[in-house]
C-alpha positions as CSV (number, residue, x, y, z in Angstrom):
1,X,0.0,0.0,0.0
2,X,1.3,3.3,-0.9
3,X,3.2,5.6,2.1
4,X,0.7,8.4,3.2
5,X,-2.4,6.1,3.0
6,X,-3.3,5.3,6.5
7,X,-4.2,1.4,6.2
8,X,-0.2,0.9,6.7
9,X,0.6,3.0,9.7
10,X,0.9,1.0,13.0
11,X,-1.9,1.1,15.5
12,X,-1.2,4.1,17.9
13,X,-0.2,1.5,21.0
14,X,2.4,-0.4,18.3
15,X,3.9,3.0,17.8
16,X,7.4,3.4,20.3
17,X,6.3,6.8,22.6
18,X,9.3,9.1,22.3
19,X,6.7,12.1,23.3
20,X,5.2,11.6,26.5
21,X,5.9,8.6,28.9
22,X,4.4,10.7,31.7
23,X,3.0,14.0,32.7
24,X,4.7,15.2,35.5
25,X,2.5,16.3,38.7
26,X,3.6,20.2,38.3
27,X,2.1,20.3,34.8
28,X,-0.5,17.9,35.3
29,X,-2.6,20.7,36.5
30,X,-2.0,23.3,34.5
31,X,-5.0,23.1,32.6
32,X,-7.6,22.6,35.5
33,X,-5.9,25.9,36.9
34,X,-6.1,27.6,33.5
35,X,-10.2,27.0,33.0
36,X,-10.6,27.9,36.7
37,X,-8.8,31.2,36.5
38,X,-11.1,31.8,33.5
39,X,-14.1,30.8,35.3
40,X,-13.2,33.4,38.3
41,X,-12.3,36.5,35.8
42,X,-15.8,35.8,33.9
43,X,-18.4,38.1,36.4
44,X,-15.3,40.4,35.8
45,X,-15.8,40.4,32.1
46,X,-19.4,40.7,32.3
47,X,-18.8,43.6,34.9
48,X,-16.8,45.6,32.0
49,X,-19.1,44.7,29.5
50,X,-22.0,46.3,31.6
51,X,-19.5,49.0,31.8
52,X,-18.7,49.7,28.5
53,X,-22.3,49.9,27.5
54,X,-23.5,52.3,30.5
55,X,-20.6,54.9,29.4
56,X,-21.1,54.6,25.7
57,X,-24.7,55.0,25.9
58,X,-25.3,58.4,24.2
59,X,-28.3,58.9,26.8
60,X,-25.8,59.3,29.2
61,X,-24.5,62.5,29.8
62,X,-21.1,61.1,31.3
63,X,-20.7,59.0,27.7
64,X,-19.5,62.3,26.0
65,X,-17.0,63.1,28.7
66,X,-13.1,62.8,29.5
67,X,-13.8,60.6,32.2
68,X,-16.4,58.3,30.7
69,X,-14.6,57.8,27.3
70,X,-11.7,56.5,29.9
71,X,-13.9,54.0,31.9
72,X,-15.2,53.0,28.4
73,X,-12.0,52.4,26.6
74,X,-10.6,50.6,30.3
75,X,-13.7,48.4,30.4
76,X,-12.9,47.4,27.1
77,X,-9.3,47.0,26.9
78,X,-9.8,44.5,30.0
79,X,-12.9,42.5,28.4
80,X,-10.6,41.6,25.8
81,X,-7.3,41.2,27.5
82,X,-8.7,38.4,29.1
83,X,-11.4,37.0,26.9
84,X,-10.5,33.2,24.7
85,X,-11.3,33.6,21.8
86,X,-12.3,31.1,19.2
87,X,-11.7,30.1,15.9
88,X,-12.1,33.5,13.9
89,X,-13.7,32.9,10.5
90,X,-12.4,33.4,6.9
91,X,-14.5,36.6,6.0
92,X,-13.5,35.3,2.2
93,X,-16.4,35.3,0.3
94,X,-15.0,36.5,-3.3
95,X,-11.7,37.9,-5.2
96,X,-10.8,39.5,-8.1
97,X,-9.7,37.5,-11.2
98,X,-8.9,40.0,-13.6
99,X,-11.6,42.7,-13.9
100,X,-14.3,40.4,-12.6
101,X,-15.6,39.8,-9.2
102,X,-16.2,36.1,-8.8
103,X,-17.5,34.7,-5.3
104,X,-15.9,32.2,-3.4
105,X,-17.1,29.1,-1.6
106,X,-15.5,27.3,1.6
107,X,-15.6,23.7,1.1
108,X,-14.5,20.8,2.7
109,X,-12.9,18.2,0.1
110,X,-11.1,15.8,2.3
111,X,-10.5,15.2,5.9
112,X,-9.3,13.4,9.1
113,X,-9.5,13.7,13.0
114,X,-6.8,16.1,13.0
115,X,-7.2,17.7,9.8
116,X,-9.7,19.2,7.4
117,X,-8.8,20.2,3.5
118,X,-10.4,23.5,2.8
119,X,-11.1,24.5,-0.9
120,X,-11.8,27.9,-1.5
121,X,-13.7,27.3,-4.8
122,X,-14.3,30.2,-6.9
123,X,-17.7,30.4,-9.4
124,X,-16.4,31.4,-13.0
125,X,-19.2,32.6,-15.9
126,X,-16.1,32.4,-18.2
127,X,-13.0,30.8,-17.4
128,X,-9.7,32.7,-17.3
129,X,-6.9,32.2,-19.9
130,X,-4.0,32.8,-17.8
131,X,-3.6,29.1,-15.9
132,X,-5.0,28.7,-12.6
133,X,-2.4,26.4,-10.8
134,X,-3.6,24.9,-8.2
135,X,-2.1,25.1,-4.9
136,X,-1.9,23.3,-1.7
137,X,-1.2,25.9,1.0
138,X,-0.1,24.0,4.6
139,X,-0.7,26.3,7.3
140,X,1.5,25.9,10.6
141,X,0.5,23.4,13.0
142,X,1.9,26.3,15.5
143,X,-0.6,27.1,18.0
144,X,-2.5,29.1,15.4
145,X,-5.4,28.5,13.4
146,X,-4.8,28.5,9.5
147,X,-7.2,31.5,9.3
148,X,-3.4,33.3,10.1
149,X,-2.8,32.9,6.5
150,X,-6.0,34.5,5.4
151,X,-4.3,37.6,3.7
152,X,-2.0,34.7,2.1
153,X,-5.1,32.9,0.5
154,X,-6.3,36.3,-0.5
155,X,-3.2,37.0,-2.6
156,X,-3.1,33.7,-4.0
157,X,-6.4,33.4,-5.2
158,X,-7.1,35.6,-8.0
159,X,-4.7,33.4,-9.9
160,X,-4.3,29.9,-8.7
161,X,-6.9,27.5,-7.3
162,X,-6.5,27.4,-3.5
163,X,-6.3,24.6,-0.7
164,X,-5.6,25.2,2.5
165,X,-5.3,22.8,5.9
166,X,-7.4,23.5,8.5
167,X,-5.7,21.6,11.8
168,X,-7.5,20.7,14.5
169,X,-7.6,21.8,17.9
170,X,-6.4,18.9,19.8
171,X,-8.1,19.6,22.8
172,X,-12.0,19.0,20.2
173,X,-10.4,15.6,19.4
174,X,-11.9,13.2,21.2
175,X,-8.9,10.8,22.5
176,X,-10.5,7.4,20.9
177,X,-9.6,9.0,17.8
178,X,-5.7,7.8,18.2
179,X,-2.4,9.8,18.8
180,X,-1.4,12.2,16.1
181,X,2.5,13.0,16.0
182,X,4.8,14.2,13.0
183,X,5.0,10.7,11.1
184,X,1.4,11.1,10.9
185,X,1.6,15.0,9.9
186,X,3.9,13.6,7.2
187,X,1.2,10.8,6.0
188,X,-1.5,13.1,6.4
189,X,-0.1,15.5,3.6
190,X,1.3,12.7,1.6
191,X,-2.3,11.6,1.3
192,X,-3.7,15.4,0.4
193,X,-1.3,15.0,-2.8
194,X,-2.7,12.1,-3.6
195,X,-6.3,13.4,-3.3
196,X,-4.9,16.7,-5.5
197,X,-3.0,14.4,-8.0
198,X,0.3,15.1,-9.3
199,X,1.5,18.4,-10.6
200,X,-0.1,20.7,-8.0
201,X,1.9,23.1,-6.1
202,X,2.7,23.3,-2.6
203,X,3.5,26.9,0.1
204,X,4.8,25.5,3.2
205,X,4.5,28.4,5.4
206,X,6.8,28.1,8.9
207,X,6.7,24.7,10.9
208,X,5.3,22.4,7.9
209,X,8.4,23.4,5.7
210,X,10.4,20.2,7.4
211,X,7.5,17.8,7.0
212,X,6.6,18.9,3.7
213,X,10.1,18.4,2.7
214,X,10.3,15.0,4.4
215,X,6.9,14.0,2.3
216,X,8.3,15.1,-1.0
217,X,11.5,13.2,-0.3
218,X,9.4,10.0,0.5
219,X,7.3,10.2,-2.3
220,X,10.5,10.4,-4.2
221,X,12.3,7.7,-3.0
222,X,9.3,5.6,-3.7
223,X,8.7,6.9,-7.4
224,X,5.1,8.4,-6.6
225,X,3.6,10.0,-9.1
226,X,1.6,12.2,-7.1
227,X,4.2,14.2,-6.4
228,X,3.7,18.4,-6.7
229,X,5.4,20.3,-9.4
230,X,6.8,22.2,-7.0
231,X,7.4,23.2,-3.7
232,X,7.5,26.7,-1.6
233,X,8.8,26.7,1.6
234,X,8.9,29.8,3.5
235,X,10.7,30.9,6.5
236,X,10.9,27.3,7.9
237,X,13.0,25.5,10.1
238,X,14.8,23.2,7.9
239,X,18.1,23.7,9.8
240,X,18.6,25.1,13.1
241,X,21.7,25.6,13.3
242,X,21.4,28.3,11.0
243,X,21.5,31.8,12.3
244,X,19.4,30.6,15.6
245,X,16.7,32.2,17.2
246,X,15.9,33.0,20.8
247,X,13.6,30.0,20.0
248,X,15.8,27.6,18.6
249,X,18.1,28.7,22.1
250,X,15.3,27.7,24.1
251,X,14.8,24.6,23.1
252,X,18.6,23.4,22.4
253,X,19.4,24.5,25.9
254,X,16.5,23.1,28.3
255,X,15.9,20.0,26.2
256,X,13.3,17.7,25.6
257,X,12.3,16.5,29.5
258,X,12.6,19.7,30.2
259,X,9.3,20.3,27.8
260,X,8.0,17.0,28.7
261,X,7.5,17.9,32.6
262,X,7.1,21.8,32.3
263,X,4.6,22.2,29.2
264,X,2.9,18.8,28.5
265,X,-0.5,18.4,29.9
266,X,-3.9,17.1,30.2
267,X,-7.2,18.0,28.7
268,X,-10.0,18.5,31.0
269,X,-13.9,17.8,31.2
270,X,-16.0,18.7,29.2
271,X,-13.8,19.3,26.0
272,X,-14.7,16.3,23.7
273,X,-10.5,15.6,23.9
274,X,-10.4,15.2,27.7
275,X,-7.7,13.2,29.4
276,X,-5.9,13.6,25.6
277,X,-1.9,14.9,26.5
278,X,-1.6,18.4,24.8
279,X,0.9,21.3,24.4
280,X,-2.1,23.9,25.5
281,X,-2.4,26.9,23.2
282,X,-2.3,29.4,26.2
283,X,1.5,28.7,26.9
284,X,2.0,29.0,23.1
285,X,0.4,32.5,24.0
286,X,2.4,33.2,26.6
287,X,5.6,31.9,24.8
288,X,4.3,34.3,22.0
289,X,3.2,37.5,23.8
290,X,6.5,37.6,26.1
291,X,9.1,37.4,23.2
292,X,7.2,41.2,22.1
293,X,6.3,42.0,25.6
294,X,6.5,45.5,25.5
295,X,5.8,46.0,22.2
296,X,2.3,44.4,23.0
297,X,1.6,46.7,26.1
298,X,2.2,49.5,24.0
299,X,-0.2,48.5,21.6
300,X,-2.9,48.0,24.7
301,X,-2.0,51.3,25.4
302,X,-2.5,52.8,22.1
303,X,-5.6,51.1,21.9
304,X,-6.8,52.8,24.9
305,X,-5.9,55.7,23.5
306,X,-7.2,56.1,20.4
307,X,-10.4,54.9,22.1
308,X,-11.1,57.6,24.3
309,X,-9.8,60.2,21.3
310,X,-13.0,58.5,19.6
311,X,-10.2,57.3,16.6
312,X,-12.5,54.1,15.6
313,X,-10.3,53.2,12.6
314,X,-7.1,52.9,14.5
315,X,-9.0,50.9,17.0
316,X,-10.6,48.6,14.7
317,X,-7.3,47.5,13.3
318,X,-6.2,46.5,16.8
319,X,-9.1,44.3,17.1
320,X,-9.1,42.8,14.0
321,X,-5.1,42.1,14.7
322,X,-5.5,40.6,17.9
323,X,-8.8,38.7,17.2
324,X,-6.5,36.7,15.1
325,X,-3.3,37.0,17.4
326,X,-4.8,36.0,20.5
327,X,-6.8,32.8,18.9
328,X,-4.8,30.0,19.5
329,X,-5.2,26.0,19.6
330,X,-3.8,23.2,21.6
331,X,-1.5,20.7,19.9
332,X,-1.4,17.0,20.6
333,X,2.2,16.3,22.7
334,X,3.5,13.4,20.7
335,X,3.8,16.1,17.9
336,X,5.0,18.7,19.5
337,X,7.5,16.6,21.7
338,X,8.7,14.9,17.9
339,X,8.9,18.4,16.2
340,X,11.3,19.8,19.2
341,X,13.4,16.6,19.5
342,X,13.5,16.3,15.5
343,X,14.0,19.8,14.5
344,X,15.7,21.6,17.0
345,X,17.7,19.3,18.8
346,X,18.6,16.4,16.8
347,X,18.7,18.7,13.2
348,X,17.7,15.0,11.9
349,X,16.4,16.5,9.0
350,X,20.1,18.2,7.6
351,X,22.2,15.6,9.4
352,X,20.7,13.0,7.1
353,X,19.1,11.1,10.3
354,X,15.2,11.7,10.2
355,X,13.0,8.7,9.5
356,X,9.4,8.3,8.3
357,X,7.5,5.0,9.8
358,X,11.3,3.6,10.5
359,X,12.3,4.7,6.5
360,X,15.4,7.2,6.2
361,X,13.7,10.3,4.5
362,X,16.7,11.1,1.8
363,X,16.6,14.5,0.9
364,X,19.0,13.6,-2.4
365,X,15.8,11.4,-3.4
366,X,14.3,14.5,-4.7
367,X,14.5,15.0,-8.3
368,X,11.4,16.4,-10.2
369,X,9.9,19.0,-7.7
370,X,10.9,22.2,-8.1
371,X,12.1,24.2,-5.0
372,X,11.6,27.8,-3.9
373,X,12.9,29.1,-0.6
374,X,11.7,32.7,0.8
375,X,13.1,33.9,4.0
376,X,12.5,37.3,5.5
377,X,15.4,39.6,6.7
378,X,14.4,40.5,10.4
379,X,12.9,37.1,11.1
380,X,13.2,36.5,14.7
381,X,11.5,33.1,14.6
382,X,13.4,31.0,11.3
383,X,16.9,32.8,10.9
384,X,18.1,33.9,7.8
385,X,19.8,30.8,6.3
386,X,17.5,27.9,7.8
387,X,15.1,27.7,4.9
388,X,18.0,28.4,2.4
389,X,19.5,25.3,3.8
390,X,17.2,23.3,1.7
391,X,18.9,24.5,-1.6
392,X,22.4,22.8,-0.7
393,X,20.6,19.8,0.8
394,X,18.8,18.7,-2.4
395,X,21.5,17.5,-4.0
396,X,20.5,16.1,-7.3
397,X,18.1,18.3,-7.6
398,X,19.1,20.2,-11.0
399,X,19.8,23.7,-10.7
400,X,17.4,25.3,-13.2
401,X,14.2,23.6,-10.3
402,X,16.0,25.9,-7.8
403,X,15.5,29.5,-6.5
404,X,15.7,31.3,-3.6
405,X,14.4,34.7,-2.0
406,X,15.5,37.1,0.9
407,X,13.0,40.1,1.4
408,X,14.6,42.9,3.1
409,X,12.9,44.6,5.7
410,X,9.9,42.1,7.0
411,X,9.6,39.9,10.0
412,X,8.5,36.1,10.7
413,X,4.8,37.3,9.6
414,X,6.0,39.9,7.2
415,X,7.1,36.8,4.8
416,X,3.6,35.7,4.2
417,X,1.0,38.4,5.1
418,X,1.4,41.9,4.6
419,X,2.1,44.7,2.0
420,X,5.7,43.7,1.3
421,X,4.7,40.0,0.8
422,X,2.0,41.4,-1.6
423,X,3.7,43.8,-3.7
424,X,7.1,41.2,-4.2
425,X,7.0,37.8,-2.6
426,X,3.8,36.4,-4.1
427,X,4.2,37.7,-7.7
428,X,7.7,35.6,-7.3
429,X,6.0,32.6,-5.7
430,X,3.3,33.1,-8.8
431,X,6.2,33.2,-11.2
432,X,7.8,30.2,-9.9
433,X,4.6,28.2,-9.9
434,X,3.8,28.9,-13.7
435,X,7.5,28.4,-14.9
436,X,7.7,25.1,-13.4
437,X,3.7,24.4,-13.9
438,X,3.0,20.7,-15.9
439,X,1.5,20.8,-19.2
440,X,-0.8,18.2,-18.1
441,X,-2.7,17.9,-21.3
442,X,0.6,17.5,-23.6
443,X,1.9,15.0,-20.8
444,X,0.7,13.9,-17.3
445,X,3.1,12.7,-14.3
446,X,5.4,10.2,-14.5
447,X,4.3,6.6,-14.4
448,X,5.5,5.1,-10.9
449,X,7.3,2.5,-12.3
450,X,9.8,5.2,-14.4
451,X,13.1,5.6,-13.4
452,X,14.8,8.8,-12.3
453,X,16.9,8.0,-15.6
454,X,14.0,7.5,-18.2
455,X,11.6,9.4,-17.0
456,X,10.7,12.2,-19.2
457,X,10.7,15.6,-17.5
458,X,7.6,17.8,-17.5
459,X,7.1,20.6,-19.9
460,X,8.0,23.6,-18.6
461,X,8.8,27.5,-18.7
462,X,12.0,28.7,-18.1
463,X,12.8,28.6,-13.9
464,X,12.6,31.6,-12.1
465,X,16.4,32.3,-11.8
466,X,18.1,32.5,-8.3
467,X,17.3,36.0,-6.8
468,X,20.1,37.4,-4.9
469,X,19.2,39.3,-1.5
470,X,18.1,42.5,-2.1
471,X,17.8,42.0,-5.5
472,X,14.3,43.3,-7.1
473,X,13.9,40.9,-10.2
């Protein structure tokens, strides 16, 4: 049976636990204490809300005064300082192709207990000329939800037909449903190219850029023909040792049992995954908030401010920011016990030592996928350099299936969202993708039993050449 379909992966007791033998009785807890503390600062919330309303009320002479646009914009500011906040929705409901304003429909084409394959399905009268490639974008399996990527999927989808994986919150997932740790990330997007078929295009975008790589190189090594025409990965953690990060420090210094009896616990009643061993998103949270800390207070602050100077626009952007910022999920602990051991302490994947269901994953394997790397200059999260490592570490990959991109001036989040990612990452991404796109009608993929020697290459346009940093073409 072919690698990424699931009737070949060991039961979840057959597989050897490297993640979490136990749960120590200092983080045991930490989730019980969590969900109390939330239940204690509710009549507090509620208590702001009723406050917010009684000095916003334009009946109320106070409302339109120093003093009450202060107790407003406080009652406020508090209320959503300590809200949770849920899974925030797509708001995508069309794009521009061209000059025509098509809609857009969410759609569920394939899924598992940990994953869902969203297809953002646009309604033509008249299809385009210009190719619509389509593209498989894997959101991290961070401690966000893939809605993070929904200015991504807006730039990509006047001109390519979108995917996108939605990851589940582990903590919804009821625990009779099995573990889920990276070999089965690996399988489960190994199985998504199968449902695409071969010649679609992948973005890895942070985290999944090592086990997208790892599925490619499989897939490789096993002549599938499923395999995408190319592949994007984007400030990812390929190698570590690469300029590290404050958070490739952290987790090379304290090592794993550190992680396993600090951060590891255990879903509570009555979320359909109690008693299921989780990294909780709210330490993700934390971890996240306190590298920016006082960059975040300052942005409370400002809020504040340009609430009670009645500056709606400024404040609206904050919301819509930290809606988004502050929504974060729970991740099973095999994975994220796997990924830190994997990826930023053992650097199995450039050291040649990482294994897929006890299979080397042989980065040389990869032959026909074209590979873009894009890394962002101020990235505080994936150095400059750990992405690029891919490059030397496909070795018999041919030059011409090879680029790579440094953006000057952006962040971790600048290399996928924002104006600069726009206006001259994603036409270079869109580039890429169409000089490297299969002719599927003149020739489809490879038959799986072709060798890497007789196997005809796909037609293609020329390769995007290798950018140099800095360079603008």
């Amino acid at each position: 049976m072919a690698i990424g379909v699931f009737g070949d992966a060991p039961d979840s007791g057959d597989i050897p636990s490297q993640a979490v033998e136990a749960v120590s009785a200092l983080s045991r807890p930490l989730y019980w204490m969590f969900e109390m503390g939330q239940a204690a600062l509710n009549p507090y919330r509620a208590l702001a809300d009723v406050g917010k309303l009684y000095y916003r009320n334009p009946v109320n002479p106070l409302t339109h005064t120093e003093f009450g646009k202060s107790v407003a914009a406080a009652c406020e500011v508090f209320e959503r300082a300590t809200r949770r906040y849920g899974k925030p929705e797509w708001g995508i409901s069309s794009t521009l192709v061209g000059a025509t304003r098509v809609p857009v429909h969410i759609e569920t084409v394939w899924e598992r207990p940990f994953c869902r394959l969203l297809h953002f399905a646009r309604s033509f009268e008249h299809a385009p000329r210009r190719p619509q490639p389509k593209l498989l974008i894997v959101a991290p399996m961070s401690g966000h939800y893939a809605t993070l990527l929904r200015g991504t999927v807006e730039t990509m989808l006047p001109n390519h037909d979108v995917y996108v994986t939605d990851w589940a919150d582990a903590k919804l997932v009821p625990i009779a449903e099995g573990r889920f740790d990276l070999d089965d990330y690996i399988d489960y997007v190994i199985s998504i190219f199968h449902f695409l078929g071969g010649g679609a295009h992948v973005m890895a975008v942070c985290q999944p850029a090592v086990p997208v790589l790892a599925a490619v190189a499989r897939m490789e090594a096993e002549d599938d023909p499923h395999v995408p025409a190319s592949m994007t990965l984007m400030g990812g953690p390929i190698d570590t040792r690469e300029s590290p990060t404050a958070v490739n420090d952290v987790a090379h210094g304290r090592g794993l049992d550190w992680f396993r009896r600090n951060v590891i616990t255990t879903v509570p009643f009555p979320h359909p995954g109690c008693m299921r061993q989780v990294y909780p998103g709210f330490l993700q949270l934390h971890g996240f908030v306190s590298m920016n800390l006082e960059r975040h207070v300052q942005a409370h602050h400002d809020m504040f401010r340009h609430l009670v100077k009645g500056d709606g626009d400024s404040a609206e952007k904050h919301r819509a920011f930290y809606d988004e910022y502050l929504a974060v999920m729970d991740l099973s602990a095999e994975f994220y016990l796997q990924t830190i051991e994997t990826v930023f302490i053992e650097h199995a994947l450039p050291l040649g030592r990482m294994t897929h269901r006890g299979k080397p994953v042989d980065l040389a394997a990869i032959r026909r996928v074209a590979l873009l790397t894009v890394e962002g200059e101020n990235d505080d999260i994936s150095g400059v350099g750990q992405t690029e490592a891919a490059q030397r570490l496909c070795v018999n990959l041919p030059e011409d299936k090879k680029a790579h991109y440094l953006q000057l001036g952006v962040g971790h989040y600048g290399v996928f969202n924002g104006s600069r990612f726009r206006s001259e990452i994603a036409p270079r991404i869109a580039d890429f993708i169409l000089s490297h796109n299969w002719d599927r009608k003149a020739r489809g993929p490879a038959p799986a039993a072709a060798t890497a020697a007789s196997r005809p290459e796909p037609d293609a346009k020329p390769a995007l050449k290798l950018v140099k940093p800095g360079a603008t073409g």
